[in-house]
C-alpha positions as CSV (number, residue, x, y, z in Angstrom):
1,X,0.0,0.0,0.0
2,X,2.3,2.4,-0.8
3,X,0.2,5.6,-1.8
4,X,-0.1,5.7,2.0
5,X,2.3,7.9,4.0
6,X,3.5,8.2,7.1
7,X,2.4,11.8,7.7
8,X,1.7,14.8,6.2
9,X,5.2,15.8,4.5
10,X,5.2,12.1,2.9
11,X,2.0,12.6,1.4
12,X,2.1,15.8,0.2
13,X,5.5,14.7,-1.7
14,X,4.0,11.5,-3.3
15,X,1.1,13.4,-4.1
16,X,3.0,16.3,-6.2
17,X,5.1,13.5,-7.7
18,X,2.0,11.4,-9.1
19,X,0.7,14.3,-10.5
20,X,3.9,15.9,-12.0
21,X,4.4,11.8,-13.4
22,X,0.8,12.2,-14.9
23,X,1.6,15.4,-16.6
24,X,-1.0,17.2,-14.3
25,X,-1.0,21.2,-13.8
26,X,0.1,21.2,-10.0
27,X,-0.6,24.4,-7.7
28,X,0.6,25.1,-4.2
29,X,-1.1,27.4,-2.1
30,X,1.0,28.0,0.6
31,X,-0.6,27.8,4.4
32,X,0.5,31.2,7.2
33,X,1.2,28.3,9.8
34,X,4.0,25.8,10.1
35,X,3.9,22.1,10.9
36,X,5.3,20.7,14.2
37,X,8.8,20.4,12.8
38,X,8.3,23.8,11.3
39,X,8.4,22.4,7.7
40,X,5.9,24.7,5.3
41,X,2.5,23.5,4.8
42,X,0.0,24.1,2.0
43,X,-3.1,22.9,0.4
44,X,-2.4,21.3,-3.0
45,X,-3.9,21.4,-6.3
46,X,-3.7,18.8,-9.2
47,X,-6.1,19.2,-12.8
48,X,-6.0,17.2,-15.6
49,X,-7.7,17.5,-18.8
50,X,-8.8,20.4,-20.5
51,X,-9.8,23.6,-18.6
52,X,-12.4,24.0,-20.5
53,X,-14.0,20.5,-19.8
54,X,-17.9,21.0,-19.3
55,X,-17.8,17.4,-17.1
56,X,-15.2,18.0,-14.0
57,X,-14.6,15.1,-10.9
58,X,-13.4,16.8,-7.8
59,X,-11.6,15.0,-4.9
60,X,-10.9,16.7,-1.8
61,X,-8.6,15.1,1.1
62,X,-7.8,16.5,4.4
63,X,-11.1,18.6,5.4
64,X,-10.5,17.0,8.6
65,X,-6.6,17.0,9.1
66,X,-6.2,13.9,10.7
67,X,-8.3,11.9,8.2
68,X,-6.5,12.8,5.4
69,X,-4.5,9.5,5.4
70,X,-7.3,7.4,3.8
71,X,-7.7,10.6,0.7
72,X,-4.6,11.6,0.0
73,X,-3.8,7.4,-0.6
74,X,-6.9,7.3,-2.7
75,X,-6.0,10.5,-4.8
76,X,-2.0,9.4,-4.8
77,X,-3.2,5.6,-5.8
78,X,-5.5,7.1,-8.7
79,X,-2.6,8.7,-10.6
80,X,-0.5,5.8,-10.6
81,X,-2.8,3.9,-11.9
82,X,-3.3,6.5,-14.9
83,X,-6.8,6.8,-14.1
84,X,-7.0,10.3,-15.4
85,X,-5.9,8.7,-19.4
86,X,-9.1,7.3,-18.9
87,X,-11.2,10.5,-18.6
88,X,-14.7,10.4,-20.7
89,X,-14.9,12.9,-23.3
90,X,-15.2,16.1,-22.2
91,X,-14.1,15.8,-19.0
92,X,-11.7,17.0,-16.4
93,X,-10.1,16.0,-12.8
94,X,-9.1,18.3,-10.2
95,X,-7.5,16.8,-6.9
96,X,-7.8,18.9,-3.9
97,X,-5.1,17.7,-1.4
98,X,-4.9,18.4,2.0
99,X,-7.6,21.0,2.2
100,X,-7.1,21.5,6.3
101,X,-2.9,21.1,6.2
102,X,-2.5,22.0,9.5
103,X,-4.9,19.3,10.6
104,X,-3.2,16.8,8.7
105,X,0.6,18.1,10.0
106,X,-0.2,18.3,13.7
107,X,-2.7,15.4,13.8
108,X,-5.9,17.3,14.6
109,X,-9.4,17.1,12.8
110,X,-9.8,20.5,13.4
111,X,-7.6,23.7,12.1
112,X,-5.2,26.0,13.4
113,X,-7.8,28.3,14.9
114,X,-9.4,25.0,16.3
115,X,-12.6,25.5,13.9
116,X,-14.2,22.2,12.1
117,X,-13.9,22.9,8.7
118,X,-17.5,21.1,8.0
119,X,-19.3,23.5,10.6
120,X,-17.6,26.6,9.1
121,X,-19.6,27.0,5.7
122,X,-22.2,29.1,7.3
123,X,-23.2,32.7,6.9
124,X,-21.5,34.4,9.7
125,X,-23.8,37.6,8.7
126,X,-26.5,36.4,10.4
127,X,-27.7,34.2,13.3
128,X,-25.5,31.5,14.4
129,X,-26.5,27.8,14.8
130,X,-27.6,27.3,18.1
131,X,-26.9,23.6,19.7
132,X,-28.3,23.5,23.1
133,X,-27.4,19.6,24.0
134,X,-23.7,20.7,23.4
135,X,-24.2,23.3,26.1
136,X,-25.3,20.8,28.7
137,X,-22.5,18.1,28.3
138,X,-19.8,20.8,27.4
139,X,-17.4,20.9,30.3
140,X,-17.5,17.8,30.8
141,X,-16.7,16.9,27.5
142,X,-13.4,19.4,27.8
143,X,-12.5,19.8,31.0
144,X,-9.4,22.0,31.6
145,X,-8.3,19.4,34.4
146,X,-7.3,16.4,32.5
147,X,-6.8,14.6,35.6
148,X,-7.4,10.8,36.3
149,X,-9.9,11.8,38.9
150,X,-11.5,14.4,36.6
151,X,-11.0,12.4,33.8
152,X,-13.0,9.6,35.6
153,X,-16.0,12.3,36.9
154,X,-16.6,13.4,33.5
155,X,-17.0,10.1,31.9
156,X,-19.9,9.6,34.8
157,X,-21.4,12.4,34.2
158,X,-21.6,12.0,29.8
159,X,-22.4,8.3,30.6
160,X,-25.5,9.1,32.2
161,X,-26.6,12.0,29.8
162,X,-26.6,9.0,27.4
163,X,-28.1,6.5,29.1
164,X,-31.3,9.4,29.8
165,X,-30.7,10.6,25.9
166,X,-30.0,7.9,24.2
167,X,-26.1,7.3,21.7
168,X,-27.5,9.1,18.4
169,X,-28.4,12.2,20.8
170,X,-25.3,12.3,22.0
171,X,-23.8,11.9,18.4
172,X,-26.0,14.7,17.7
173,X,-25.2,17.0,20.5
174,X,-21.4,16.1,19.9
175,X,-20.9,16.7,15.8
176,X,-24.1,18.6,14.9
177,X,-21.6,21.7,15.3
178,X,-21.0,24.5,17.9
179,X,-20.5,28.4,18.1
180,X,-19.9,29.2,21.3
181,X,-16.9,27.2,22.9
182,X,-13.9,28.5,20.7
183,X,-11.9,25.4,22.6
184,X,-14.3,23.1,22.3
185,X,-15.2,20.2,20.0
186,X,-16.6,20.4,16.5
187,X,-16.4,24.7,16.4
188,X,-17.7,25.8,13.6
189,X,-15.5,29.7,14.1
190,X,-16.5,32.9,13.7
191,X,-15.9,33.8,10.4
192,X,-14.7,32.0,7.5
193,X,-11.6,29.9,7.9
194,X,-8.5,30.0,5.6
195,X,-9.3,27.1,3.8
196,X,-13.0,27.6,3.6
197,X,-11.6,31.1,1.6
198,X,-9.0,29.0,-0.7
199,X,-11.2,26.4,-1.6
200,X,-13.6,28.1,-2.5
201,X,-11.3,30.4,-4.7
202,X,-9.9,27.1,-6.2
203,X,-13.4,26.2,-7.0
204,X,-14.7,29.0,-8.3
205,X,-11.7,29.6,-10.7
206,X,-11.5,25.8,-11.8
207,X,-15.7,24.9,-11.9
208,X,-16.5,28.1,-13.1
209,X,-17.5,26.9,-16.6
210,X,-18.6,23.4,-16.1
211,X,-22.2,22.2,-16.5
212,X,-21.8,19.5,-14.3
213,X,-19.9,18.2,-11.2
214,X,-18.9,15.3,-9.1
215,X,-17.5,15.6,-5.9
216,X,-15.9,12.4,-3.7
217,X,-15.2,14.0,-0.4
218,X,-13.1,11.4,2.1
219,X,-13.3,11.4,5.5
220,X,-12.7,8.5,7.9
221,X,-14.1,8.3,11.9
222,X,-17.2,6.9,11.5
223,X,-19.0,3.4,10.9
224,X,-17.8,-0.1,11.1
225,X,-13.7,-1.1,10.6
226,X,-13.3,-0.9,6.9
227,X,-16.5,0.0,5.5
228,X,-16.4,3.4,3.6
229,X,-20.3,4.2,3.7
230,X,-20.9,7.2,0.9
231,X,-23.4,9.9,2.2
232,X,-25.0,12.2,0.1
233,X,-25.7,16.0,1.4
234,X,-29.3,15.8,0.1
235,X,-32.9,15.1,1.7
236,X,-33.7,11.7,0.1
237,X,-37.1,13.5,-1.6
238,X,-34.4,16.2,-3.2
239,X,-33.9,14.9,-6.8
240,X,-30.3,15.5,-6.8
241,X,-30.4,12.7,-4.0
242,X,-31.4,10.4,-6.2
243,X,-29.8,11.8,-9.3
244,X,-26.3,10.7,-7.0
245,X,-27.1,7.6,-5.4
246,X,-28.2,6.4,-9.4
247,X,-24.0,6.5,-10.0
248,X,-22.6,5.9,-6.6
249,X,-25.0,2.8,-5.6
250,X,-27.9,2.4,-3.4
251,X,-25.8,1.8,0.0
252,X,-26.1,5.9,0.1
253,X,-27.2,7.4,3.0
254,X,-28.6,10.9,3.3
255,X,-27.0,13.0,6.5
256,X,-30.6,14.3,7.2
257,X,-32.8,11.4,8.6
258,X,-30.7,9.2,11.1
259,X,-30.4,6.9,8.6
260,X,-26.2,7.6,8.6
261,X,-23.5,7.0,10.2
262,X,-23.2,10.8,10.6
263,X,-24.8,13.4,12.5
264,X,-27.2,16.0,11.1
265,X,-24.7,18.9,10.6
266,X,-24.7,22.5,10.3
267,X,-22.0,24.4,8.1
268,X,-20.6,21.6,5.6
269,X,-18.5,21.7,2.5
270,X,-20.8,19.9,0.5
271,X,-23.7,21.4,1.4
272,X,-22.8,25.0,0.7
273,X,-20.6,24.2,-2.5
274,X,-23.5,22.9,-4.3
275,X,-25.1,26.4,-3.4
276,X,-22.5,28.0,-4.9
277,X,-22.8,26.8,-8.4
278,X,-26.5,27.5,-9.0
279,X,-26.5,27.1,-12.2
280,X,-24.4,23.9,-12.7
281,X,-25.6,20.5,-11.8
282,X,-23.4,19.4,-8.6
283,X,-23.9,16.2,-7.2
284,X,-21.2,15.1,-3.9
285,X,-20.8,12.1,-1.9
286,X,-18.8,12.1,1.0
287,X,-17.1,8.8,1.7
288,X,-16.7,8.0,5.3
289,X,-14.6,5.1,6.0
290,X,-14.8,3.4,9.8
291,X,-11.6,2.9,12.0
292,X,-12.3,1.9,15.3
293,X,-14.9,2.1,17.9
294,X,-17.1,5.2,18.8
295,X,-15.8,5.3,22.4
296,X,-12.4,5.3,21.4
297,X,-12.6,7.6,18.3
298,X,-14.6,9.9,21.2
299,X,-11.9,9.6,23.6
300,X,-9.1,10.1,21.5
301,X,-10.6,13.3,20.0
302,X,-11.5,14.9,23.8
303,X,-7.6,13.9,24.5
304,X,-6.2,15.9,21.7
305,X,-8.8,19.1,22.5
306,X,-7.3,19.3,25.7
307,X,-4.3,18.9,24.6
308,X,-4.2,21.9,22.1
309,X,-6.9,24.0,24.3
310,X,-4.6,23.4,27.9
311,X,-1.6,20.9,27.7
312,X,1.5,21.5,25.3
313,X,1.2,19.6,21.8
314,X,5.3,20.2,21.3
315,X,5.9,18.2,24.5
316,X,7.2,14.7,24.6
317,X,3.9,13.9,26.5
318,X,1.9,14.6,23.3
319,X,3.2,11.6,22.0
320,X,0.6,9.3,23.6
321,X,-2.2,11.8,22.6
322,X,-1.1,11.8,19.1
323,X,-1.0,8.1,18.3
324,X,-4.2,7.9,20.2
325,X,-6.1,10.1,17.9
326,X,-4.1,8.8,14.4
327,X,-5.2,5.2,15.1
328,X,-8.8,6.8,15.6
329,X,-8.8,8.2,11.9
330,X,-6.5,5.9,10.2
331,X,-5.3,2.2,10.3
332,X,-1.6,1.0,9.0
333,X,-3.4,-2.6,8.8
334,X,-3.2,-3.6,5.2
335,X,-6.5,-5.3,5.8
336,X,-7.8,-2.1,6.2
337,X,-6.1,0.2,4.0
338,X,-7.0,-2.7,0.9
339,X,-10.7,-1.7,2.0
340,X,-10.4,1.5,2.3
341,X,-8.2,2.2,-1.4
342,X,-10.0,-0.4,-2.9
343,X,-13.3,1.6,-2.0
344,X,-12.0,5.1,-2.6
345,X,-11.2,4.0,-6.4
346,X,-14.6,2.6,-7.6
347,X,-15.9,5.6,-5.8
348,X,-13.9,7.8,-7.7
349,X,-14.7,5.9,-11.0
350,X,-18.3,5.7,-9.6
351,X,-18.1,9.6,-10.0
352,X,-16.8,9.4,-13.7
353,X,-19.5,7.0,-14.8
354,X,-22.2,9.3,-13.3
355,X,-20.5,12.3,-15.2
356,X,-21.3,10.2,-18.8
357,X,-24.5,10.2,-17.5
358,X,-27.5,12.1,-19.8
359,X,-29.1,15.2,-17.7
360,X,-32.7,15.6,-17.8
């Protein structure tokens, strides 16, 4: 499995060397923060085909740092293969890679402002999201004393909330996003992050003539070990729901229902990219590959918020609190990362077949 990497500075290397190999148009946009060795860090940008293609599959890797692993081997994997020789007429691929590359370098799923890239696409002109379960669990979800002994009173305290709520409330209540706790879990900010801004300047300058648009968005957290379950950002009565699921298979999910492995959520890519092309047809899928268990993909994530929000991520202590959170959201198991690639390609060539596609 050797489109994998190690960490971020391996993949971003073996992603700019597939694409240069393919003959792809590579950008760098270069990121105001540095990773934890102080190397340089930036979002990355591969296109093939030609710019004017009306067709266009879009990838994006890294919208939550630390689950970037699982993307970044898909996109790498797909240009070795040559899979962009094998673009249908009139069509185009652009690779997105490492769209949160501070995430990715410092092992967090948030940024470097602590803001949840997939809660921050909302308009911060008017009234913000207001998630009222969060409120009642927060402290004890991030606690400033990391203790043993306050460690130990928290997890009481969240475990009866759940047993009186129920698990998918407290999924809700968790990842449905938050405004108000700026070190807390699954912020959404207070205005529009750096990479919300790039991306969607890289979008708007690469889509801006194309009449229709796949999007395969990676993430991994969530579900059983292995099983990369695609979700579409779409009520299941919308027709672009079922205009998506027709090319990437009737296992979809829709985020709004329950009926996914994700929470409803507030401030997503997908959602509010498909509102920026009103006038193209934009259909997205965001594959979400599962790791390990919800307790410990929990854990490891209230760890690492502590760590950033009151303990010292440069400290030889981290150590335990990264490796924690990168088995969470990524497994060096060849079992797993066979699924996972394996997955991530027929996705990927799911997307392509949906492009040939007549619209109505």
């Amino acid at each position: 499995m050797e489109s994998f990497s190690a960490d971020y500075s391996q993949a971003r290397m073996k992603f700019v060397e597939a694409a240069k190999a393919q003959d792809g148009y590579v950008q760098r946009i270069g990121h105001p923060a540095r990773g934890p060795d102080g190397a340089e860090l930036s979002m990355d940008i591969a296109w093939f085909g030609d710019r004017s293609a009306s067709k266009v599959l879009v990838t994006f890797s890294g919208v939550h740092g630390v689950e970037a692993f699982f993307g970044s081997g898909v996109q790498i994997e797909w240009m070795r293969r040559g899979e962009n020789r094998r673009l249908p007429q009139d069509a185009a691929a652009l690779l997105v890679h490492a769209v949160n590359p501070y995430g990715f370098a410092w092992l967090r799923r948030a940024n470097e402002n602590n803001v949840d890239l997939n809660r921050n696409w909302i308009d911060f002109d008017g009234p913000l999201p207001v998630n009222a379960q969060y409120e009642e669990i927060a402290q004890d979800l991030c606690p400033s004393d990391w203790s043993p002994e306050a460690q130990a009173g928290a997890g009481v305290r969240l475990s009866r909330w759940r047993q009186r709520n129920g698990d998918r409330a407290l999924m809700q209540a968790v990842m449905g996003g938050q405004w108000c706790h700026p070190d807390g879990l699954s912020y959404g900010g207070a205005a529009p992050s750096w990479s919300r801004k790039v991306l969607t300047d890289v979008l708007k300058s690469h889509l801006a003539g194309a009449a229709h648009v796949a999007i395969v968005d990676f993430h991994t957290g969530l579900g059983p070990h292995g099983y990369a379950e695609p979700i579409i950002h779409r009520r299941r009565d919308d027709p672009g729901f079922v205009r998506t699921r027709s090319w990437i298979g009737a296992a979809a999910t829709s985020i709004y229902g329950g009926g996914s492995v994700s929470a409803e959520i507030s401030g997503d890519a997908l959602s509010a990219i498909q509102a920026l092309f009103p006038k193209t047809v934009v259909d997205a899928v965001a594959l979400e590959c599962g790791v390990q268990a919800p307790d410990k993909v929990g854990a490891a994530l209230r760890a690492d918020n502590w760590l950033h929000a009151h303990g010292d991520p440069t400290a030889p202590e981290a150590a335990g609190v990264k490796k924690l959170i990168r088995e969470a959201f990524h497994s060096d198991s060849l079992d797993w990362q066979g699924m996972a690639l394996g997955q991530g390609l027929a996705a990927c060539r799911a997307a392509l077949g949906g492009l040939s596609l007549p619209l109505d």
